[in-house]
SELOLO-763766 format. One record per atom (N, C-alpha, C, O, CB): residue number from 0; residue in three letters; x, y, z. Coordinates in steps of 0.001 Angstrom, whole numbers. Glycine has a CB too. Layout:
N
<pt resi="NUM" resn="ALA" px="X" py="Y" pz="Z"/>
...
//
This chain:
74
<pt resi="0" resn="UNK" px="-22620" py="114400" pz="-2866"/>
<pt resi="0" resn="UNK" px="-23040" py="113346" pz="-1960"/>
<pt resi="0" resn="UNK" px="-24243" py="113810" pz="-1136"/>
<pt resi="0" resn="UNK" px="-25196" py="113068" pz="-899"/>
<pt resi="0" resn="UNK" px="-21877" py="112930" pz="-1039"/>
<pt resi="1" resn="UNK" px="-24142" py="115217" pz="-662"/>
<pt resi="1" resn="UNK" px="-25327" py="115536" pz="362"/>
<pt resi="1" resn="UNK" px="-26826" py="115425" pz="-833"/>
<pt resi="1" resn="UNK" px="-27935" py="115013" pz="-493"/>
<pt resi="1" resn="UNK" px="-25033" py="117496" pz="1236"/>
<pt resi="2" resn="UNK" px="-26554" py="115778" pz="-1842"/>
<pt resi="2" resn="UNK" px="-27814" py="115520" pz="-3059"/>
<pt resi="2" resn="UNK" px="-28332" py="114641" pz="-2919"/>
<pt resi="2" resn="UNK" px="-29520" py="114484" pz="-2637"/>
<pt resi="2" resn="UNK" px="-27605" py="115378" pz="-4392"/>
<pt resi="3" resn="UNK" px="-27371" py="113750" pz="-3126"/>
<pt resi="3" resn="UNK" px="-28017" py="112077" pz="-2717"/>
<pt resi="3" resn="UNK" px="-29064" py="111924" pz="-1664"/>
<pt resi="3" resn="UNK" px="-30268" py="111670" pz="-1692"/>
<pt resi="3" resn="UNK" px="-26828" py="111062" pz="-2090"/>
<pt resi="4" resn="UNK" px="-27846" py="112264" pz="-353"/>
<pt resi="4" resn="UNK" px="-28781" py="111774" pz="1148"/>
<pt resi="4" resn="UNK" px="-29914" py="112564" pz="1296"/>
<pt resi="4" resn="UNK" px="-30596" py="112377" pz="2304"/>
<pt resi="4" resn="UNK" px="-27966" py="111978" pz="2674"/>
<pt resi="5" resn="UNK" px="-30341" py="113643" pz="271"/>
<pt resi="5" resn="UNK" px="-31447" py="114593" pz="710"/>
<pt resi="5" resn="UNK" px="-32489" py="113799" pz="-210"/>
<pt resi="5" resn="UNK" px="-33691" py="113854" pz="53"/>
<pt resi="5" resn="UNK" px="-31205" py="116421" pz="368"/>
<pt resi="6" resn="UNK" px="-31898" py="112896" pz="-1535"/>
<pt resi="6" resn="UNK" px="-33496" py="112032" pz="-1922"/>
<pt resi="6" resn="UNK" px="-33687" py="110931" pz="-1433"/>
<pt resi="6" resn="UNK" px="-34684" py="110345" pz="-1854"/>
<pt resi="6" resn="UNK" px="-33807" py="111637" pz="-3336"/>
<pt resi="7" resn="UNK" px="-32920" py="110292" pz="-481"/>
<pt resi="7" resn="UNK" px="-32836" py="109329" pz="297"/>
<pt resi="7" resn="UNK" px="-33957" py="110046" pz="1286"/>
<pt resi="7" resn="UNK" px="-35115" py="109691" pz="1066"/>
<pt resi="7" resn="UNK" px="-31303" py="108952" pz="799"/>
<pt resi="8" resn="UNK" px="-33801" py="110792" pz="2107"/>
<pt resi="8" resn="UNK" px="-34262" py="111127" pz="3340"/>
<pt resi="8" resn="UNK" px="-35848" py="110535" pz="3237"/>
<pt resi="8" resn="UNK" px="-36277" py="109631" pz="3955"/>
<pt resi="8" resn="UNK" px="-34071" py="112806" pz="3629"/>
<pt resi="9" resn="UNK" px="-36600" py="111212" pz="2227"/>
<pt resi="9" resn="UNK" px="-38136" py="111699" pz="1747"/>
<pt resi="9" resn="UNK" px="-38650" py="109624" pz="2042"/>
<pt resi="9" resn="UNK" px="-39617" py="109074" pz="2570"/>
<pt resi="9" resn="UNK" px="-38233" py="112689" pz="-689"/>
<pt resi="10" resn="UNK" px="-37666" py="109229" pz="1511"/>
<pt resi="10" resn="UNK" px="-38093" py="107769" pz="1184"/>
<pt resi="10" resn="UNK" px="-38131" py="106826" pz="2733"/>
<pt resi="10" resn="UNK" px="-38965" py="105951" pz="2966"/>
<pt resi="10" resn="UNK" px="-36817" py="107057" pz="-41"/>
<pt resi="11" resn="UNK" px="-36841" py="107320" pz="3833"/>
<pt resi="11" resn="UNK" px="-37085" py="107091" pz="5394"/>
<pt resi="11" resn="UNK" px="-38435" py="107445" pz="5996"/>
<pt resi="11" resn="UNK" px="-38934" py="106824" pz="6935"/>
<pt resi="11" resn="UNK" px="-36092" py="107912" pz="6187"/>
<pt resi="12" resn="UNK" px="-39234" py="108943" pz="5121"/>
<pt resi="12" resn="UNK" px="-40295" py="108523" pz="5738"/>
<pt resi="12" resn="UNK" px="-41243" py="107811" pz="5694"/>
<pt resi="12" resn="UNK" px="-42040" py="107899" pz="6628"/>
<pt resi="12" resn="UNK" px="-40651" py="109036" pz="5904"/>
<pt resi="13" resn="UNK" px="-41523" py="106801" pz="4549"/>
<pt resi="13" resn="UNK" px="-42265" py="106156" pz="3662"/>
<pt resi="13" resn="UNK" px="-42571" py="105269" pz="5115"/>
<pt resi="13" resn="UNK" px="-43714" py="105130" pz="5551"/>
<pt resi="13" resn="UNK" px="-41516" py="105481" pz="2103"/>
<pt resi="14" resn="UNK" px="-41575" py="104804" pz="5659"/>
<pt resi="14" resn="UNK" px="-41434" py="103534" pz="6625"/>
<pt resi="14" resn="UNK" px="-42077" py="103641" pz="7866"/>
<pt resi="14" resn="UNK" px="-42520" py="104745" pz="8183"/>
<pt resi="14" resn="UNK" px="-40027" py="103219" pz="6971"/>
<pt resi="15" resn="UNK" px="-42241" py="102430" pz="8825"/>
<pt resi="15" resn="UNK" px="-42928" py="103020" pz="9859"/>
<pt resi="15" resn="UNK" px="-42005" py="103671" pz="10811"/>
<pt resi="15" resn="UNK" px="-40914" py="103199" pz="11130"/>
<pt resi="15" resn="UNK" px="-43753" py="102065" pz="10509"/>
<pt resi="16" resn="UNK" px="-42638" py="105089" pz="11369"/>
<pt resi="16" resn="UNK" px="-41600" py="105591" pz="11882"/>
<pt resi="16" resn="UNK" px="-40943" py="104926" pz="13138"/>
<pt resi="16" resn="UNK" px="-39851" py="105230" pz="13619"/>
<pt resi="16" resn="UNK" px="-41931" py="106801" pz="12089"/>
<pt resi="17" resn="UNK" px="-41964" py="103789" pz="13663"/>
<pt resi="17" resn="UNK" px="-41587" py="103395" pz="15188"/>
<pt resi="17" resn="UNK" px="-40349" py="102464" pz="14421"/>
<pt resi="17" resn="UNK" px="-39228" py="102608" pz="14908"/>
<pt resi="17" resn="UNK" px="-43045" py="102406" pz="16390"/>
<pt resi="18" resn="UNK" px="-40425" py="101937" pz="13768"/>
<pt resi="18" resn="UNK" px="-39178" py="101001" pz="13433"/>
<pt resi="18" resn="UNK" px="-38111" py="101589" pz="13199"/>
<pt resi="18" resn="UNK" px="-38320" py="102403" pz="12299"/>
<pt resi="18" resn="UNK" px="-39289" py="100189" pz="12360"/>
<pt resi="19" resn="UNK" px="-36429" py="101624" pz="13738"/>
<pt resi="19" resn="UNK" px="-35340" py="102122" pz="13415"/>
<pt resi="19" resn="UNK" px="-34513" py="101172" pz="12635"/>
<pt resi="19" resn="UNK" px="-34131" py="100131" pz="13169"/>
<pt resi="19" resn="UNK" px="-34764" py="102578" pz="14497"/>
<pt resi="20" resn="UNK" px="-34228" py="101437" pz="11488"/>
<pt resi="20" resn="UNK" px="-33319" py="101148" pz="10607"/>
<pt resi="20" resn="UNK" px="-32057" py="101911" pz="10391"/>
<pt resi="20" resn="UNK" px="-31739" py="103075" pz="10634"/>
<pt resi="20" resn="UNK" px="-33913" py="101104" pz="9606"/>
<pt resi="21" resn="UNK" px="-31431" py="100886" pz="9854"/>
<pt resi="21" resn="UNK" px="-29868" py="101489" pz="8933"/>
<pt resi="21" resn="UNK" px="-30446" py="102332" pz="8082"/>
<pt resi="21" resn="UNK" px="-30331" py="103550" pz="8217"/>
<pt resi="21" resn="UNK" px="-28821" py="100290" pz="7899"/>
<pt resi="22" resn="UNK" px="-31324" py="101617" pz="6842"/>
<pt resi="22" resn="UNK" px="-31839" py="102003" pz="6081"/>
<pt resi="22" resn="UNK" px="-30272" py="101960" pz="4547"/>
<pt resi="22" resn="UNK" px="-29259" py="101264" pz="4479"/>
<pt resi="22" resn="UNK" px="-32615" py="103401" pz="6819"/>
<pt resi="23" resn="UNK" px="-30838" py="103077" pz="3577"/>
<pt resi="23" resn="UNK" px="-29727" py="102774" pz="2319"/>
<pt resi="23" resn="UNK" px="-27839" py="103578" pz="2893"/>
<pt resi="23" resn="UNK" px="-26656" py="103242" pz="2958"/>
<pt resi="23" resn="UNK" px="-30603" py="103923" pz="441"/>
<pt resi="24" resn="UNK" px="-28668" py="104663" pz="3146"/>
<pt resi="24" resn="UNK" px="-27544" py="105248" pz="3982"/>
<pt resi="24" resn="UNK" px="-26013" py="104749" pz="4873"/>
<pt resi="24" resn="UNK" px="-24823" py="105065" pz="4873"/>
<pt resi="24" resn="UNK" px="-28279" py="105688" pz="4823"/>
<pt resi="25" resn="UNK" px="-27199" py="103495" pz="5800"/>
<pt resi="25" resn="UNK" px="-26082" py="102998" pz="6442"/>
<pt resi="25" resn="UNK" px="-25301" py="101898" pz="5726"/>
<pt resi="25" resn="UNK" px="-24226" py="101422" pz="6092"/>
<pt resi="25" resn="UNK" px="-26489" py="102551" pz="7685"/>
<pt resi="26" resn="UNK" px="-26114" py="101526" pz="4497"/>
<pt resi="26" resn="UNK" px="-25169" py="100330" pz="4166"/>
<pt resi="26" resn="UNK" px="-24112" py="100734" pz="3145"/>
<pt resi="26" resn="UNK" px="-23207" py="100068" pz="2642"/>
<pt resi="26" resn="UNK" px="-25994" py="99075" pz="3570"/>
<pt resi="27" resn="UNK" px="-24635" py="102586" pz="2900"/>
<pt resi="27" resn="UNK" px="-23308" py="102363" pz="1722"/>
<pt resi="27" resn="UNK" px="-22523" py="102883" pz="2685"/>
<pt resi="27" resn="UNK" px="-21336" py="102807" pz="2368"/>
<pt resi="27" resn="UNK" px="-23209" py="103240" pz="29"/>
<pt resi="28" resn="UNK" px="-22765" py="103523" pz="4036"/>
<pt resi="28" resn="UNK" px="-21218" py="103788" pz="4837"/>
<pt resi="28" resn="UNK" px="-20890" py="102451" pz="5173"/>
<pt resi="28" resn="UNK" px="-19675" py="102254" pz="5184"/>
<pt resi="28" resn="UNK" px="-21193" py="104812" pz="6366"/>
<pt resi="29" resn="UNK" px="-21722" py="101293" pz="5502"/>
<pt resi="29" resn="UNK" px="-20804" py="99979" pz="6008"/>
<pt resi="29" resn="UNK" px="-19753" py="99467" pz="4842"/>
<pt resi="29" resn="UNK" px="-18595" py="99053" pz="4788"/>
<pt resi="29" resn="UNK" px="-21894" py="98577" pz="6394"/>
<pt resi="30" resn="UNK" px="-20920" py="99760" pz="3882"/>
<pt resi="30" resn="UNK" px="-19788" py="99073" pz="1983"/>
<pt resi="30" resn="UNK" px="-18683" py="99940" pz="1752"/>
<pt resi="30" resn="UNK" px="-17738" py="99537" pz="1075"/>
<pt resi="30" resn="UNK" px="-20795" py="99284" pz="14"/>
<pt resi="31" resn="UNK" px="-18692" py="100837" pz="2133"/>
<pt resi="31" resn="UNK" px="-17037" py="101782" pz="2070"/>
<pt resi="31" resn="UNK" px="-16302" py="101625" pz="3234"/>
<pt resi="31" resn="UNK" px="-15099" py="101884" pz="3213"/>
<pt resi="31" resn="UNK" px="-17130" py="103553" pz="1961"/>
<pt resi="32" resn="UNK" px="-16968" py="101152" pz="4479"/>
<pt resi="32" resn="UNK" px="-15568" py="100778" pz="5378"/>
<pt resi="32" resn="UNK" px="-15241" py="99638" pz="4796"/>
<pt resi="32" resn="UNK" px="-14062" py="99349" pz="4589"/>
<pt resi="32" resn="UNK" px="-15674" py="100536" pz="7063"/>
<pt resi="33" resn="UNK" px="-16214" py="98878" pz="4472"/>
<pt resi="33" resn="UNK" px="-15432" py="97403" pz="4106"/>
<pt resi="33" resn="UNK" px="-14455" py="97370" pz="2946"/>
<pt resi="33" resn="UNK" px="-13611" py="96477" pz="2875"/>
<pt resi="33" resn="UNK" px="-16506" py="96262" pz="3700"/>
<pt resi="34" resn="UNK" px="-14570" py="98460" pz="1913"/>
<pt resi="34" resn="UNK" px="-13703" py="98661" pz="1101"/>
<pt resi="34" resn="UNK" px="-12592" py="98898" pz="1254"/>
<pt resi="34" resn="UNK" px="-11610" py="98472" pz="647"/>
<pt resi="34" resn="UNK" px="-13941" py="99250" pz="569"/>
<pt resi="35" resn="UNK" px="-12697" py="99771" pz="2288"/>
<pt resi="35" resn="UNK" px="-11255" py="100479" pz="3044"/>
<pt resi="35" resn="UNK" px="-10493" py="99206" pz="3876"/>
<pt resi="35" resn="UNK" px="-9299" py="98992" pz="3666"/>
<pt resi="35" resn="UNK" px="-11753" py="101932" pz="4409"/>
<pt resi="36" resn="UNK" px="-11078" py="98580" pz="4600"/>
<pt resi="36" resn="UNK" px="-10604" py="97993" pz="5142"/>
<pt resi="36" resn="UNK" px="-9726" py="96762" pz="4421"/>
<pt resi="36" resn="UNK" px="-8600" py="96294" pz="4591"/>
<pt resi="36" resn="UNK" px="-11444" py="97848" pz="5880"/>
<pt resi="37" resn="UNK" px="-10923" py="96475" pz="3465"/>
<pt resi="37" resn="UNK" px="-10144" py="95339" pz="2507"/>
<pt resi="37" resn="UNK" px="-8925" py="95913" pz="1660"/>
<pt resi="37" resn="UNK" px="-8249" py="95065" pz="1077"/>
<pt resi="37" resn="UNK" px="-11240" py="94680" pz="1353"/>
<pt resi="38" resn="UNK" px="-8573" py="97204" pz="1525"/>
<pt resi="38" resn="UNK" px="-7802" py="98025" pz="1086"/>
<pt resi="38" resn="UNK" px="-6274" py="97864" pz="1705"/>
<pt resi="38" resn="UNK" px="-5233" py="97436" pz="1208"/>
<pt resi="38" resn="UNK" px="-8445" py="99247" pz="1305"/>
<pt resi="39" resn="UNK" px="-6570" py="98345" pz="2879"/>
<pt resi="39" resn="UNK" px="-6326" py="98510" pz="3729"/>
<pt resi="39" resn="UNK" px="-5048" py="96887" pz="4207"/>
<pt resi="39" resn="UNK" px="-3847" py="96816" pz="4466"/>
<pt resi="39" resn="UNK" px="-7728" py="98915" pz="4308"/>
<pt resi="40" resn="UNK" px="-6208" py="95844" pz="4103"/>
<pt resi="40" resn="UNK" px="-5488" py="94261" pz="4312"/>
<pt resi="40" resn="UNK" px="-4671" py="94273" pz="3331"/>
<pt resi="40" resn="UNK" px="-3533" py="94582" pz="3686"/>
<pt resi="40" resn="UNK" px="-6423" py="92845" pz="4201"/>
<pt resi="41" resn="UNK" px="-4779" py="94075" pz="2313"/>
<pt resi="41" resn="UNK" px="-4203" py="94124" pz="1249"/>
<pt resi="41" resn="UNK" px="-3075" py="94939" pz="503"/>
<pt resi="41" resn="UNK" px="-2516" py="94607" pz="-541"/>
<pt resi="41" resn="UNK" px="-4971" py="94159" pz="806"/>
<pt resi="42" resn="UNK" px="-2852" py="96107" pz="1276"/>
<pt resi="42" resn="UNK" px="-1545" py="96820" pz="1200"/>
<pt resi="42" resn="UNK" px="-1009" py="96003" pz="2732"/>
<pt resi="42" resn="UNK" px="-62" py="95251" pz="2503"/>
<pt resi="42" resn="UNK" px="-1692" py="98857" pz="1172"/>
<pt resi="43" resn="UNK" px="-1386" py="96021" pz="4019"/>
<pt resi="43" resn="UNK" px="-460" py="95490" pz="4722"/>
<pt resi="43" resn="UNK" px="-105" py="93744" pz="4382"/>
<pt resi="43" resn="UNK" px="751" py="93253" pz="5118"/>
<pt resi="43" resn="UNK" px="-945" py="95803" pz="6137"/>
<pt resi="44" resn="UNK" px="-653" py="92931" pz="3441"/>
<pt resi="44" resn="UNK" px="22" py="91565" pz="3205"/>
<pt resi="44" resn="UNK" px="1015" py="92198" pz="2626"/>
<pt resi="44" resn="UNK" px="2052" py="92118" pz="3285"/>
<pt resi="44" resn="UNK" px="-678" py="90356" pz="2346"/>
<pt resi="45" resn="UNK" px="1125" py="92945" pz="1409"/>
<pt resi="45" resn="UNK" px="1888" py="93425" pz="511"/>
<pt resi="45" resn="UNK" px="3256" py="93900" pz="862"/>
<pt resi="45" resn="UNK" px="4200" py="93522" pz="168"/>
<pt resi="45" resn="UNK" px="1236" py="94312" pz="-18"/>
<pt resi="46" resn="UNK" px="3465" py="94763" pz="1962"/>
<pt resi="46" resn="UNK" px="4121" py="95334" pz="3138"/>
<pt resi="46" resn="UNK" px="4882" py="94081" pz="3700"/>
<pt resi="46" resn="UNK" px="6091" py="93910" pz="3540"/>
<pt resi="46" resn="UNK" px="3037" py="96029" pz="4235"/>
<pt resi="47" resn="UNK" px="3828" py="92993" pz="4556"/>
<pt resi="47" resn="UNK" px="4835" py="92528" pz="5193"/>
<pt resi="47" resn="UNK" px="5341" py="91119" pz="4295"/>
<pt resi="47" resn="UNK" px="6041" py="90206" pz="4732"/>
<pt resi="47" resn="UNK" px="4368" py="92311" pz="6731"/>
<pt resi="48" resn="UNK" px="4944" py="91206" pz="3350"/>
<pt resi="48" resn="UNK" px="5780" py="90299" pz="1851"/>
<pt resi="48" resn="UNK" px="7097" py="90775" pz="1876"/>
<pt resi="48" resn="UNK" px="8014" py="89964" pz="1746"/>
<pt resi="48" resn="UNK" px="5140" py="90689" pz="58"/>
<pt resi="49" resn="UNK" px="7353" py="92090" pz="2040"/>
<pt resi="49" resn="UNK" px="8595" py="92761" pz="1738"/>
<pt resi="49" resn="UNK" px="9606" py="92664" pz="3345"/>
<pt resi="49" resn="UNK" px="10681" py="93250" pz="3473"/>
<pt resi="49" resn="UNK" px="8142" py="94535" pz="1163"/>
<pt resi="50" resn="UNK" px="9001" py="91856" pz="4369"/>
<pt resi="50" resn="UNK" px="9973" py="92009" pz="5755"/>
<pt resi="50" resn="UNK" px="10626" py="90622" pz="5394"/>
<pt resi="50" resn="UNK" px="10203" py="89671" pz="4738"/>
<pt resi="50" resn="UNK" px="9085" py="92113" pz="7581"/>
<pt resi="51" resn="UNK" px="11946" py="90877" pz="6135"/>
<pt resi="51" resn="UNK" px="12815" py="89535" pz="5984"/>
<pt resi="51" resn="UNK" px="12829" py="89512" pz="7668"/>
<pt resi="51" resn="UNK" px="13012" py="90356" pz="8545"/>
<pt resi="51" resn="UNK" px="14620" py="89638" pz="4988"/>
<pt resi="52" resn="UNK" px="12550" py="88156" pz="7629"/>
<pt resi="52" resn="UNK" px="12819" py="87558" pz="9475"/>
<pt resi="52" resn="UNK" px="13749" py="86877" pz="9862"/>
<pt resi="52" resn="UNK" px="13774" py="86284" pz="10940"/>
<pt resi="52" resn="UNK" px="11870" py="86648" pz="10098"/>
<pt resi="53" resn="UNK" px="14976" py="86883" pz="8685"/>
<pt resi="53" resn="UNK" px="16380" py="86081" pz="9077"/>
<pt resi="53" resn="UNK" px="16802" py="86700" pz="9628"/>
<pt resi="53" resn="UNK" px="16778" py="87895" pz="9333"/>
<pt resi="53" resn="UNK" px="17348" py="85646" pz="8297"/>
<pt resi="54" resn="UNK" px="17416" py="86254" pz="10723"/>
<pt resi="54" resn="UNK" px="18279" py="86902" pz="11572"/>
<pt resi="54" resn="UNK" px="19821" py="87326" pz="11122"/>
<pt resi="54" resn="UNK" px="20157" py="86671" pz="10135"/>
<pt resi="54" resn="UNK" px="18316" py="86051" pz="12665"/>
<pt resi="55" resn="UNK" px="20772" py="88175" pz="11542"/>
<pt resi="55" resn="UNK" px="22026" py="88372" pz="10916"/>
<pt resi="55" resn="UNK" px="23036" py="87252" pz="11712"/>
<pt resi="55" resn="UNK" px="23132" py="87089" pz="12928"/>
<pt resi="55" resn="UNK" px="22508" py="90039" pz="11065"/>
<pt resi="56" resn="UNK" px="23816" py="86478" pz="10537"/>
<pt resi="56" resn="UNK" px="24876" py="85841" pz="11783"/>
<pt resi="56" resn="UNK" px="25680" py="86766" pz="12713"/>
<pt resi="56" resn="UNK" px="26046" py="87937" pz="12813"/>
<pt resi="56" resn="UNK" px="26061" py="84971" pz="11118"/>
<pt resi="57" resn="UNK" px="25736" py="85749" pz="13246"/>
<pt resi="57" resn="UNK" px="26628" py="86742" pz="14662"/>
<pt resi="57" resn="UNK" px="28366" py="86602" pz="14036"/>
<pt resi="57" resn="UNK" px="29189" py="85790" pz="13614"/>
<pt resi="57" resn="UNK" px="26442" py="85622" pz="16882"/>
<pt resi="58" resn="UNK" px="28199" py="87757" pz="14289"/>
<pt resi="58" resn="UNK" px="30196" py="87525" pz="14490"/>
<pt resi="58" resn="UNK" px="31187" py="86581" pz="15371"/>
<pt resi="58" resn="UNK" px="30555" py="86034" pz="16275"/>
<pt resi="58" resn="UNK" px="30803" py="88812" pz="15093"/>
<pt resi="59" resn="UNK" px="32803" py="86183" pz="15351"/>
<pt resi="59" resn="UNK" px="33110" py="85657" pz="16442"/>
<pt resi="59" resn="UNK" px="33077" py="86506" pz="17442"/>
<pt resi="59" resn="UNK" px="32638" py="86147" pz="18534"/>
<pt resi="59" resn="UNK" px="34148" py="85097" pz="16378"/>
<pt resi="60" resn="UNK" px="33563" py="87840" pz="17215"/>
<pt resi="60" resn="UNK" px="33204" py="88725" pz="18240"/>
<pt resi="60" resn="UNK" px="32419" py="88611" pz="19632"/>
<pt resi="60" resn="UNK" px="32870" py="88467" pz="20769"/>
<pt resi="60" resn="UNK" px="32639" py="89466" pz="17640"/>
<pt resi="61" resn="UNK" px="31313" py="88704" pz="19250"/>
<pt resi="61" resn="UNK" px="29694" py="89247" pz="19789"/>
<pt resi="61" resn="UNK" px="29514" py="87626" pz="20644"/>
<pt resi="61" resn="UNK" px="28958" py="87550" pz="21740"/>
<pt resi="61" resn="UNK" px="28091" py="89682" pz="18046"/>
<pt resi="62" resn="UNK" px="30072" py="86447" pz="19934"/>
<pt resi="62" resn="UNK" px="29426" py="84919" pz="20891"/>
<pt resi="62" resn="UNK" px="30409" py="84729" pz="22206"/>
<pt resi="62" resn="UNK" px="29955" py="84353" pz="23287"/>
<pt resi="62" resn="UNK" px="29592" py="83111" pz="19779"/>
<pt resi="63" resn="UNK" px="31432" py="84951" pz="22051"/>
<pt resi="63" resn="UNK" px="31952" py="85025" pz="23298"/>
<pt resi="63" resn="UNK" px="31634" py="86050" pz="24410"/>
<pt resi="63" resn="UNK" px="31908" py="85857" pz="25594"/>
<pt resi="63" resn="UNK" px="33116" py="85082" pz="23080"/>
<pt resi="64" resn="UNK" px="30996" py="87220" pz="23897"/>
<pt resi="64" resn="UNK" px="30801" py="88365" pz="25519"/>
<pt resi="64" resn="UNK" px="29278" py="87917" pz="26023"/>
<pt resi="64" resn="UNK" px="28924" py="88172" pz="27174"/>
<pt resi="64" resn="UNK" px="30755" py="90640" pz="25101"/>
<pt resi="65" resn="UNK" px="28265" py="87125" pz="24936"/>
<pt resi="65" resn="UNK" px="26922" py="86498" pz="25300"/>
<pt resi="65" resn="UNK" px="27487" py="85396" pz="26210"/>
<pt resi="65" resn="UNK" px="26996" py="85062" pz="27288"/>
<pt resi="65" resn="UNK" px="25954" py="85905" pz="23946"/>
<pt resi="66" resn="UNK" px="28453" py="84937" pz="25703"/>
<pt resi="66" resn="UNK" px="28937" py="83406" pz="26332"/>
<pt resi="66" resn="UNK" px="29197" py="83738" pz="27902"/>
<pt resi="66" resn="UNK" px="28624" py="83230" pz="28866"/>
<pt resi="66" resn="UNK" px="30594" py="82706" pz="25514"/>
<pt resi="67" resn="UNK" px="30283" py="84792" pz="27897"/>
<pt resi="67" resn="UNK" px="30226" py="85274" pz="29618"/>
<pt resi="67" resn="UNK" px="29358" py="85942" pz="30397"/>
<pt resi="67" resn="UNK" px="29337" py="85885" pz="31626"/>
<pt resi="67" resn="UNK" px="31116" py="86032" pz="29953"/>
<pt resi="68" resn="UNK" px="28353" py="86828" pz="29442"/>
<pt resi="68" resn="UNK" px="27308" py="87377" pz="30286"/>
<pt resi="68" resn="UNK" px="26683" py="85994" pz="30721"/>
<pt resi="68" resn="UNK" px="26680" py="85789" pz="31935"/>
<pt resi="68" resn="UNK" px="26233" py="88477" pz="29487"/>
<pt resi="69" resn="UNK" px="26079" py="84878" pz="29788"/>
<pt resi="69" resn="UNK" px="25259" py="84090" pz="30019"/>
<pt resi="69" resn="UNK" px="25991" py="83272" pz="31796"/>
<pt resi="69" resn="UNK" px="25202" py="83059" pz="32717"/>
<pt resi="69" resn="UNK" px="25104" py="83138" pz="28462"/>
<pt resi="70" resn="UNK" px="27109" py="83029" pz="31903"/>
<pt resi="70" resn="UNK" px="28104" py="82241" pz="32451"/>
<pt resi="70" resn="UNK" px="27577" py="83115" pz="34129"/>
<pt resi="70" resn="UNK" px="27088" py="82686" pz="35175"/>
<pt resi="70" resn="UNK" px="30003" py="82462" pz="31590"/>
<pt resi="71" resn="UNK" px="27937" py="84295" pz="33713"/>
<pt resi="71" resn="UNK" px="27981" py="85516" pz="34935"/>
<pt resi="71" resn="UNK" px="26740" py="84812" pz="35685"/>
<pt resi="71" resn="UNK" px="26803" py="84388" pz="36839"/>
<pt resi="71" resn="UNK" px="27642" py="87492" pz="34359"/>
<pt resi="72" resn="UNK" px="25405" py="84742" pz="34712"/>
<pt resi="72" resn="UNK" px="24099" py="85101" pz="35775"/>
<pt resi="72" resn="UNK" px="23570" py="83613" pz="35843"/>
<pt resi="72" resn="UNK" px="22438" py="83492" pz="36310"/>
<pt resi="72" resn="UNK" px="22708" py="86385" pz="35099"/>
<pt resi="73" resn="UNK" px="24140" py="82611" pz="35495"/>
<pt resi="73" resn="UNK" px="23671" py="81123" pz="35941"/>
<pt resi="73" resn="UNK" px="24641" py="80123" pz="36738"/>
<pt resi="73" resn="UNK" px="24244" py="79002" pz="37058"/>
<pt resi="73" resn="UNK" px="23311" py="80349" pz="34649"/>
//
């Protein structure tokens, strides 16, 4: 990779120097975050495909001691 950015460099000076650019450099680091990132989305849809958001029924147990806490504080 550093091979690369060293025949890249020669060609930054071609340009005017007062002007600051990305130039090629910065866009292939922007095109690999975006890769990652889209990577990235795409294992977490995948992920939360696999969560279940049903709740568990309640037991008879468990509704009557909600029933008196609730009772206690209203």
């Amino acid at each position: 990779m550093s091979l690369a950015v060293t025949h890249l460099v020669p060609l930054a000076k071609e340009i005017d120097e007062n002007k600051v650019t990305p130039g090629v450099l910065g866009f292939i680091v922007f095109a690999v975050m975006a890769l990652a990132v889209w990577g990235l989305m795409k294992s977490m849809s995948k992920h939360m495909g696999k969560v279940d958001f049903k709740e568990a029924p309640q037991t008879g147990a468990e509704q009557p001691d909600k029933a008196d806490s609730a009772a206690q504080r209203g």
